[in-house]
DRENPA-3360 file (N, C-alpha, C; in nm, 2 decimals, always signed):
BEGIN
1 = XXXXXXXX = +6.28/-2.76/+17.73/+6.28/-2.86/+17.84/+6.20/-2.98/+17.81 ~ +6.06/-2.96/+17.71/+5.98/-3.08/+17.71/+6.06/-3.15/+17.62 ~ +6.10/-3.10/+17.52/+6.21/-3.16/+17.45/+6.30/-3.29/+17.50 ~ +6.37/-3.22/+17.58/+6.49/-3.29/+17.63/+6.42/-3.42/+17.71 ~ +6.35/-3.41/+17.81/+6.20/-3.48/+17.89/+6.20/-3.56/+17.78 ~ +6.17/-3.58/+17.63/+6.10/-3.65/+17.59/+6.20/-3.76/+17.53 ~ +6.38/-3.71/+17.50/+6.46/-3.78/+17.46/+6.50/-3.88/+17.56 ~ +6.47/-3.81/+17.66/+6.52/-3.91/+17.77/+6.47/-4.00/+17.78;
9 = XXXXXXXX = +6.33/-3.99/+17.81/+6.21/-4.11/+17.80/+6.22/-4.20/+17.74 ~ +6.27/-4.12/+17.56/+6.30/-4.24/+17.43/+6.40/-4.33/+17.46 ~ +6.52/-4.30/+17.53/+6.62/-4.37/+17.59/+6.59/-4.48/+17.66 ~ +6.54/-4.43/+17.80/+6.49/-4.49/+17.93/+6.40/-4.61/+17.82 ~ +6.28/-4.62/+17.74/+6.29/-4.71/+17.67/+6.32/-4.80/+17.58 ~ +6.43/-4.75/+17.55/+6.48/-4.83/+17.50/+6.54/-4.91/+17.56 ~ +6.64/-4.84/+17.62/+6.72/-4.94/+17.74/+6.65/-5.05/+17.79 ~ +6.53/-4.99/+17.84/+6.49/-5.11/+17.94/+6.39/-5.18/+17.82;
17 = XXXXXXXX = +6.38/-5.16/+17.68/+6.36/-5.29/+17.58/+6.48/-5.34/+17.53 ~ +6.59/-5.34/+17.54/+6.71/-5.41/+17.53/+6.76/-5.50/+17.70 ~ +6.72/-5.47/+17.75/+6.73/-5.54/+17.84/+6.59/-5.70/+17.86 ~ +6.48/-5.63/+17.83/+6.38/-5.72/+17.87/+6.42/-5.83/+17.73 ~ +6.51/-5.74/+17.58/+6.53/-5.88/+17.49/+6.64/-5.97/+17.58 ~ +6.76/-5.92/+17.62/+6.86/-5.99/+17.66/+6.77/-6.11/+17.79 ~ +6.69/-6.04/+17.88/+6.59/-6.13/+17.99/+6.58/-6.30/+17.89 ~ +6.52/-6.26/+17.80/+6.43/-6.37/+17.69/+6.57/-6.46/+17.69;
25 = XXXXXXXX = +6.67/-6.37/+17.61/+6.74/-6.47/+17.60/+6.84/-6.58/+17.70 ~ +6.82/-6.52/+17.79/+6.87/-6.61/+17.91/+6.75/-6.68/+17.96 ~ +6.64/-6.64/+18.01/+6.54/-6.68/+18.08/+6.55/-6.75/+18.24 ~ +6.69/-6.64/+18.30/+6.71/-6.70/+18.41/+6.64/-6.63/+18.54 ~ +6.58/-6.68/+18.64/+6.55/-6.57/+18.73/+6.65/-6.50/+18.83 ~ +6.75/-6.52/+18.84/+6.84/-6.42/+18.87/+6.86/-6.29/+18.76 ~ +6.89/-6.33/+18.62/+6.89/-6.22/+18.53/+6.74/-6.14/+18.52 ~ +6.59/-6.21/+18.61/+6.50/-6.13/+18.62/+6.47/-6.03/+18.74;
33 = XXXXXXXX = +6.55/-6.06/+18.82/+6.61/-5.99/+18.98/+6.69/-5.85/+18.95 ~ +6.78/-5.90/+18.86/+6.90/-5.83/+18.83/+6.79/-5.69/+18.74 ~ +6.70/-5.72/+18.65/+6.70/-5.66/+18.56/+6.60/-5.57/+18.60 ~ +6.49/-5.59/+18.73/+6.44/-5.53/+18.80/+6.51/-5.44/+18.94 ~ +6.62/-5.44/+18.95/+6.72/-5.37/+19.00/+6.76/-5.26/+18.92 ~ +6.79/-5.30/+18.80/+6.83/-5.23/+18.73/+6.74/-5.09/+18.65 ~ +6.62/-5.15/+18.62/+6.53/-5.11/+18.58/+6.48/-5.00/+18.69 ~ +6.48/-5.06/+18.80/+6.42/-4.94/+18.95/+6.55/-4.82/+18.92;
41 = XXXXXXXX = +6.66/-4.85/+18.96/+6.77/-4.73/+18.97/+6.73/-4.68/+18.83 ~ +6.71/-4.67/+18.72/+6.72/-4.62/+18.58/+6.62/-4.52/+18.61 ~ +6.50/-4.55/+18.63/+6.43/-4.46/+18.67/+6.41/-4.38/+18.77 ~ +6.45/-4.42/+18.89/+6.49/-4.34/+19.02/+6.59/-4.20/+18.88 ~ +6.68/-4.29/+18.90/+6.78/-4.18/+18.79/+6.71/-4.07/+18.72 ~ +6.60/-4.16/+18.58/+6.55/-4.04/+18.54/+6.47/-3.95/+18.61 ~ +6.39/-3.98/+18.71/+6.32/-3.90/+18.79/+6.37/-3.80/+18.86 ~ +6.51/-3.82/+18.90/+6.59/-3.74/+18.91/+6.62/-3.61/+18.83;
49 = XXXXXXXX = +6.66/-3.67/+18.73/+6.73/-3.63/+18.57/+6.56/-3.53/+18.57 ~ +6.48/-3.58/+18.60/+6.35/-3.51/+18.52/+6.30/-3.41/+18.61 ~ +6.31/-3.44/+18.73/+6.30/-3.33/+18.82/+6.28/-3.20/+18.86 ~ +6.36/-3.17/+18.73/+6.46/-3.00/+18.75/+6.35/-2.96/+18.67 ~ +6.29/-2.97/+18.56/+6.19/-2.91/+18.40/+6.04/-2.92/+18.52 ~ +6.03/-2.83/+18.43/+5.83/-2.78/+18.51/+5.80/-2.91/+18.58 ~ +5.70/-2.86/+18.69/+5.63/-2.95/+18.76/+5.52/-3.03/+18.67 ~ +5.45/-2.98/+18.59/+5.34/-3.07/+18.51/+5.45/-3.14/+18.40;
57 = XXXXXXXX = +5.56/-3.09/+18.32/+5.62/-3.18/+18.24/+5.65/-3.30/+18.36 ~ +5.71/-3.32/+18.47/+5.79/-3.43/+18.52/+5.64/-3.50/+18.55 ~ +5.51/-3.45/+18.58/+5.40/-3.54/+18.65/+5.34/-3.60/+18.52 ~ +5.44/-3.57/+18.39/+5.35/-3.66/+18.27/+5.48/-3.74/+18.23 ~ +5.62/-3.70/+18.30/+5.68/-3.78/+18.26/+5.65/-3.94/+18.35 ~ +5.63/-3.88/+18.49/+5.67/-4.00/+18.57/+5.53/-4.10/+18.54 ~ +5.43/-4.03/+18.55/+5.33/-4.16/+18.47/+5.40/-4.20/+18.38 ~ +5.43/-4.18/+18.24/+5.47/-4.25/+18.14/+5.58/-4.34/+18.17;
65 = XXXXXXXX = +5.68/-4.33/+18.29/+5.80/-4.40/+18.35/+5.71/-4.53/+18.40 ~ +5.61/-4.49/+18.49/+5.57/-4.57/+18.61/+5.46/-4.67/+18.49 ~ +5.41/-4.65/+18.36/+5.36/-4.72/+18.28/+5.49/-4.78/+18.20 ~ +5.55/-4.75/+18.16/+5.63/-4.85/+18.08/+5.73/-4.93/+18.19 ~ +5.74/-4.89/+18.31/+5.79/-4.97/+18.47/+5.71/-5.08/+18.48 ~ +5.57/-5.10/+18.48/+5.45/-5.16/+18.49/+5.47/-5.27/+18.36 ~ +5.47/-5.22/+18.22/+5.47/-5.31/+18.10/+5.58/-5.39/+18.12 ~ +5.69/-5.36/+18.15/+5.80/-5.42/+18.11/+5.85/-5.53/+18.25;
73 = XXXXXXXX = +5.82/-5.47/+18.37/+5.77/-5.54/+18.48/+5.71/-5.66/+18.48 ~ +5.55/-5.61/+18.44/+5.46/-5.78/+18.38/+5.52/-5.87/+18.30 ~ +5.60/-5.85/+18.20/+5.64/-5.96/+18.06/+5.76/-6.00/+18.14 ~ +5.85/-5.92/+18.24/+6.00/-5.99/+18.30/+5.90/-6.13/+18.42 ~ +5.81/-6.07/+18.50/+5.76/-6.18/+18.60/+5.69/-6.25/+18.55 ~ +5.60/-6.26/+18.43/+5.52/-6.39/+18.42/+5.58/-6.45/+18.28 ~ +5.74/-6.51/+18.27/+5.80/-6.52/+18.13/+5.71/-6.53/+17.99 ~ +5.68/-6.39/+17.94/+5.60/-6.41/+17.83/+5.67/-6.51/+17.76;
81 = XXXXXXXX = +5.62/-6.58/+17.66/+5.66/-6.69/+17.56/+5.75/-6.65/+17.51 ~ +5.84/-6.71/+17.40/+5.90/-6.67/+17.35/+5.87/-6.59/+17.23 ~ +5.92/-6.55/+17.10/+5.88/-6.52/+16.95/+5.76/-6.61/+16.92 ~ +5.86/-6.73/+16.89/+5.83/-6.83/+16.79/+5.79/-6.94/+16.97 ~ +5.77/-6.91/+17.04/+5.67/-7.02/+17.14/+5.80/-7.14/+17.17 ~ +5.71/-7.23/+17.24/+5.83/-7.36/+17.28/+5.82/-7.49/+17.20 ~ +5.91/-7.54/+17.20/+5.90/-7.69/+17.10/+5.85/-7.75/+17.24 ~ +5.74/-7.87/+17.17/+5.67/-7.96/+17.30/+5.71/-8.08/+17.23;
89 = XXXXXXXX = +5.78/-8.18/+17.36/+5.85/-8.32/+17.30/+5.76/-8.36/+17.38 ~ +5.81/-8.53/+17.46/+5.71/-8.61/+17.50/+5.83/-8.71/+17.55 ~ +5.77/-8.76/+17.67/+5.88/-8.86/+17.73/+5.82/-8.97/+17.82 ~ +5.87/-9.06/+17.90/+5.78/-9.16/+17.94/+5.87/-9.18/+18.07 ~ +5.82/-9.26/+18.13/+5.91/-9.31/+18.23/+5.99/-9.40/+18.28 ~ +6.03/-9.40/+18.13/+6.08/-9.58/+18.14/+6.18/-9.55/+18.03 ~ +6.25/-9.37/+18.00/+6.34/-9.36/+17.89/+6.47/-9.40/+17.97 ~ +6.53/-9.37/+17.84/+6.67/-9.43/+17.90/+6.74/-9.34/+17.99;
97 = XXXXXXXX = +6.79/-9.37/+18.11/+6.84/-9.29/+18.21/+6.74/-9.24/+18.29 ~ +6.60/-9.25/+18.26/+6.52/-9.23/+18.36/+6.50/-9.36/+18.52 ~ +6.50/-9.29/+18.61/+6.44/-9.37/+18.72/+6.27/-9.42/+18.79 ~ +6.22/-9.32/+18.71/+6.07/-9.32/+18.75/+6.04/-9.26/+18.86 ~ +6.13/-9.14/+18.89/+6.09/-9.08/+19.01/+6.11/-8.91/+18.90 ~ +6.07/-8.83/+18.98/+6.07/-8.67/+18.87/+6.19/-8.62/+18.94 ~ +6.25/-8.47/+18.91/+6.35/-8.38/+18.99/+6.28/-8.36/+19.12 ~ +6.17/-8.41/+19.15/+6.10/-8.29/+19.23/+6.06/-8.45/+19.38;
105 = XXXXXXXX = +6.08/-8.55/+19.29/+6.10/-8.71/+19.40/+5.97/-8.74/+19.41 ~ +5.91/-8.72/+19.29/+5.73/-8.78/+19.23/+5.76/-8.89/+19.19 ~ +5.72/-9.00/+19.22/+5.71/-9.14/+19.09/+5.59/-9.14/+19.02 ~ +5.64/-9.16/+18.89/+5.54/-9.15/+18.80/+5.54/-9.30/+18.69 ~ +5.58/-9.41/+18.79/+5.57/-9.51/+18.70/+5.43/-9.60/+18.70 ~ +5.33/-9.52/+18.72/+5.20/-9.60/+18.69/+5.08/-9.50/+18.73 ~ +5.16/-9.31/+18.69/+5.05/-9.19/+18.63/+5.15/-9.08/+18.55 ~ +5.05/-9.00/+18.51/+5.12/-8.95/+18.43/+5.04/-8.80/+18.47;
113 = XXXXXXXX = +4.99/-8.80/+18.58/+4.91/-8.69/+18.67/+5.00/-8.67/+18.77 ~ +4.94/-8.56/+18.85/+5.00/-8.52/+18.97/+4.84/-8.42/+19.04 ~ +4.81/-8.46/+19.17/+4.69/-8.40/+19.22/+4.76/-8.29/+19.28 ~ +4.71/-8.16/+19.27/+4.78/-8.01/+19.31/+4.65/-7.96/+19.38 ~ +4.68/-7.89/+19.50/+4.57/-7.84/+19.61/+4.50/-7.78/+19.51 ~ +4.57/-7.67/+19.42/+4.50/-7.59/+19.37/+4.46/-7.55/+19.24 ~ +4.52/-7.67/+19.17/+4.46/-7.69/+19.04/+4.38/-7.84/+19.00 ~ +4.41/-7.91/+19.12/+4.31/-8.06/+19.06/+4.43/-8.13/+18.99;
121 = XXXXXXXX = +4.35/-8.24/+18.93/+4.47/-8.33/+18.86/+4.52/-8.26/+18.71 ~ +4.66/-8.26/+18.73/+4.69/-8.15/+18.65/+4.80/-8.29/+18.53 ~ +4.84/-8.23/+18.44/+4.94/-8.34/+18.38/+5.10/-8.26/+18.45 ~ +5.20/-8.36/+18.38/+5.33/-8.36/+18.45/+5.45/-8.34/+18.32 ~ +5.49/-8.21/+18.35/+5.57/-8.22/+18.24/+5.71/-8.13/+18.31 ~ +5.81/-8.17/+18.20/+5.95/-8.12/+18.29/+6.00/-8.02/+18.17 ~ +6.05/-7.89/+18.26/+6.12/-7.76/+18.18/+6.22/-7.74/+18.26 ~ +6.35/-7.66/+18.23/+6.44/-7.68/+18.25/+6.46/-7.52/+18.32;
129 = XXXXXXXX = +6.37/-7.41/+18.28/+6.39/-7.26/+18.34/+6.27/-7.28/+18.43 ~ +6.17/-7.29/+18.45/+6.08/-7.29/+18.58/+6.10/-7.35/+18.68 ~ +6.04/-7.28/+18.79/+6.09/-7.30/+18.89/+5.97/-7.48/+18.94 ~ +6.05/-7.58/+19.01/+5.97/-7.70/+19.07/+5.81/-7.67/+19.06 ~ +5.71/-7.76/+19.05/+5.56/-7.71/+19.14/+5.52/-7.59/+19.05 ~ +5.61/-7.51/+18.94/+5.49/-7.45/+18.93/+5.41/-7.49/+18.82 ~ +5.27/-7.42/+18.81/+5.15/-7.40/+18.74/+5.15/-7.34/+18.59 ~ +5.15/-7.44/+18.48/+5.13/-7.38/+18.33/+5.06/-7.43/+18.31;
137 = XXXXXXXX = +4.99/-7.35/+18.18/+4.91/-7.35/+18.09/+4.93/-7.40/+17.96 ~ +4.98/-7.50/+17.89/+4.99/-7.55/+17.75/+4.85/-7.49/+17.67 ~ +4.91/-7.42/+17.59/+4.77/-7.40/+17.51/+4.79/-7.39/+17.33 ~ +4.67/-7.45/+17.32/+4.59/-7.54/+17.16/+4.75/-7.67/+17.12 ~ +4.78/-7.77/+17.22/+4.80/-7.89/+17.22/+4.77/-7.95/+17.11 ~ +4.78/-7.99/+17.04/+4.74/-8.06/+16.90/+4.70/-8.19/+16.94 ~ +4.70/-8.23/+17.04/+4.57/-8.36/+17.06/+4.51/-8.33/+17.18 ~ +4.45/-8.25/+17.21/+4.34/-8.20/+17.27/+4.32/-8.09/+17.34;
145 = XXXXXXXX = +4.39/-7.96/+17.26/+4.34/-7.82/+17.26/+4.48/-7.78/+17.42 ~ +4.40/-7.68/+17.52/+4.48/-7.68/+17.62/+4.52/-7.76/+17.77 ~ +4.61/-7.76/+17.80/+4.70/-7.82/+17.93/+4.73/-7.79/+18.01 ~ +4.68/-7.82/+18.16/+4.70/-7.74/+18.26/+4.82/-7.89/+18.31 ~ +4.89/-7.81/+18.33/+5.03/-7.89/+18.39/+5.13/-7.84/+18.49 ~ +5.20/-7.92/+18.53/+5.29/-7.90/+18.67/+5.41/-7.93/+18.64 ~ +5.53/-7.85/+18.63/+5.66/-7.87/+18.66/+5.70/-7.95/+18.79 ~ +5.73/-8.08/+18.72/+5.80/-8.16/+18.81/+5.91/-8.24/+18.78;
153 = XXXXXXXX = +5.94/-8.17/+18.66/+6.09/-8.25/+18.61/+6.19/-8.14/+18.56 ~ +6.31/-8.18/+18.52/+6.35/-8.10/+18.47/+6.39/-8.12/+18.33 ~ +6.41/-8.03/+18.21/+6.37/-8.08/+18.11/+6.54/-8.08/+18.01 ~ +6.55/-8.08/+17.90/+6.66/-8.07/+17.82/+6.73/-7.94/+17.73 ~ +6.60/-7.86/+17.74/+6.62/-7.74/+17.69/+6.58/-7.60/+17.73 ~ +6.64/-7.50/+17.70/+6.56/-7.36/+17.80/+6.45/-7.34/+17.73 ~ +6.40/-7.41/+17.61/+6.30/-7.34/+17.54/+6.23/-7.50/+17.50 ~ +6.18/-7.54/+17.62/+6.12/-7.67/+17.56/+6.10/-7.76/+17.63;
161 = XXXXXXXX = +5.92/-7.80/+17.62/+5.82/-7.83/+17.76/+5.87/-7.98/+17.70 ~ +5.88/-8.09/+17.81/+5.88/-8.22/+17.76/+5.72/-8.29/+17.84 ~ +5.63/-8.40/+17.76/+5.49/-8.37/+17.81/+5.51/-8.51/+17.87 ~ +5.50/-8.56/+18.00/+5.51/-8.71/+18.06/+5.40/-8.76/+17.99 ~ +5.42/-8.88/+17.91/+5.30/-8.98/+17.90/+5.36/-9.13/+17.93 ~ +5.29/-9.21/+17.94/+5.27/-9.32/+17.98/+5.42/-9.46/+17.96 ~ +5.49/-9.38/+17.82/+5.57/-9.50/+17.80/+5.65/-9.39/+17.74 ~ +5.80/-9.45/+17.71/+5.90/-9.41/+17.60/+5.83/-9.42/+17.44;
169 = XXXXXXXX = +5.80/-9.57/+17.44/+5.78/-9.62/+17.33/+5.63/-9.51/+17.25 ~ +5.50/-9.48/+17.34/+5.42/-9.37/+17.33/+5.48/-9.25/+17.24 ~ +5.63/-9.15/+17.35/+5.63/-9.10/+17.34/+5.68/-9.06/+17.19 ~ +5.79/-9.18/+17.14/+5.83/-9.15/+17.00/+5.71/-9.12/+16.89 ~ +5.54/-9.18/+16.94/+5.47/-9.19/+16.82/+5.41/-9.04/+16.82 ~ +5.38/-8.98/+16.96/+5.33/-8.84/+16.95/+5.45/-8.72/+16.86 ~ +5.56/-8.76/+16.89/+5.67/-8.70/+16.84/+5.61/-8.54/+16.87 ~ +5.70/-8.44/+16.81/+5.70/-8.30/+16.86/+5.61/-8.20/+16.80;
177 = XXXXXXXX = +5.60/-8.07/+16.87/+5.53/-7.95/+16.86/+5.57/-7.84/+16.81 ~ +5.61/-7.74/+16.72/+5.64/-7.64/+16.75/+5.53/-7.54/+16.79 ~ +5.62/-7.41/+16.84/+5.55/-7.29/+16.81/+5.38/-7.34/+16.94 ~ +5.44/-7.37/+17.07/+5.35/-7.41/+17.15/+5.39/-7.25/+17.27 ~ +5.27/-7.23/+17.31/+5.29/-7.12/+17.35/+5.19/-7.17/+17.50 ~ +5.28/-7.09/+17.65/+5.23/-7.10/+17.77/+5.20/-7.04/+17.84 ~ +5.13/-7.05/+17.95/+5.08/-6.93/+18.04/+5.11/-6.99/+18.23 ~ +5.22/-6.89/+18.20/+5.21/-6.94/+18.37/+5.13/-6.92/+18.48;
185 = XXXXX = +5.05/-7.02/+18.55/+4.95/-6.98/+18.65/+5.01/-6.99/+18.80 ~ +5.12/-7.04/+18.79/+5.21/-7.03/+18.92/+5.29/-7.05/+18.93 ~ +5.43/-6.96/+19.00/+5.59/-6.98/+18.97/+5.57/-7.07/+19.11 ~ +5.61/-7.21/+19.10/+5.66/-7.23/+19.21/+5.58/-7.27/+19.29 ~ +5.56/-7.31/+19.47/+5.50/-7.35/+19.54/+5.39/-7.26/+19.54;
% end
């Protein structure tokens, strides 16, 4: 019986680490709804499935469920980075096809800030998977370490922060980042 208990488990993780890679690769929040739906029944299931074998085998299985439910939980809600991190471009307000207003109906033709209740003056930058308003962390920036910033645009790529500065012309001389890695401090409002 512990046997069987323990293949299952191997399973159950796997599954739900093929699923958290497929998450990455989309990075949509419906596919993170979906996969926490999916994730709950899987284990409901196995707890089911686990049920029947001794009372102390299932009370070590369901901790080990309810901890890798927990791990795989945290990395689906706060989009861990990617592998290789996000490419950081740079853009101004004055590029071509821009209006000077953000997706979010900020004008930013004379800052390159946004004052947030709860982070202070933060910088403004546009991604294309986070949700409006929210709160990241740019961290070790190559001209001056980390970034607390605010999604208020939207950006060009699923994997790539664009950083508002001051002009178009600016932004071609900063040119790009790789392998920039973020930390979200708040989805959203």
């Amino acid at each position: 019986m512990k046997y069987r208990t323990k293949v299952i488990l191997c399973i159950l993780v796997a599954l739900l680490g093929m699923i958290l890679m497929i998450s990455h690769l989309f990075e949509k929040e419906e596919t993170i709804n979906t996969i926490n739906n999916t994730t709950n029944s899987v284990i409901k299931e196995f707890i089911d499935v686990s049920s029947t074998t001794t009372t102390k085998t299932t009370k070590t299985t369901k901790k080990a469920v309810k901890t890798t439910k927990k791990t795989i939980t945290k990395n689906i809600t706060t989009h861990k980075d990617t592998q290789n991190g996000y490419k950081l471009t740079h853009y101004g307000w004055d590029c071509k096809g821009c209006s000077g207003n953000t997706a979010a109906g900020y004008n930013v033709k004379h800052t390159i800030y946004y004052s947030d209740s709860g982070y202070g003056k933060v910088r403004i930058v546009a991604m294309k998977n986070i949700p409006l308003y929210s709160i990241i962390k740019i961290k070790n920036y190559k001209l001056g370490g980390d970034i607390t910033a605010i999604v208020l645009d939207r950006g060009v790529g699923s994997n790539v922060i664009d950083l508002l500065v001051e002009s178009e012309k600016k932004s071609s001389q900063l040119g790009i980042q790789k392998g920039v890695q973020i930390e979200i401090l708040r989805k959203g409002r």
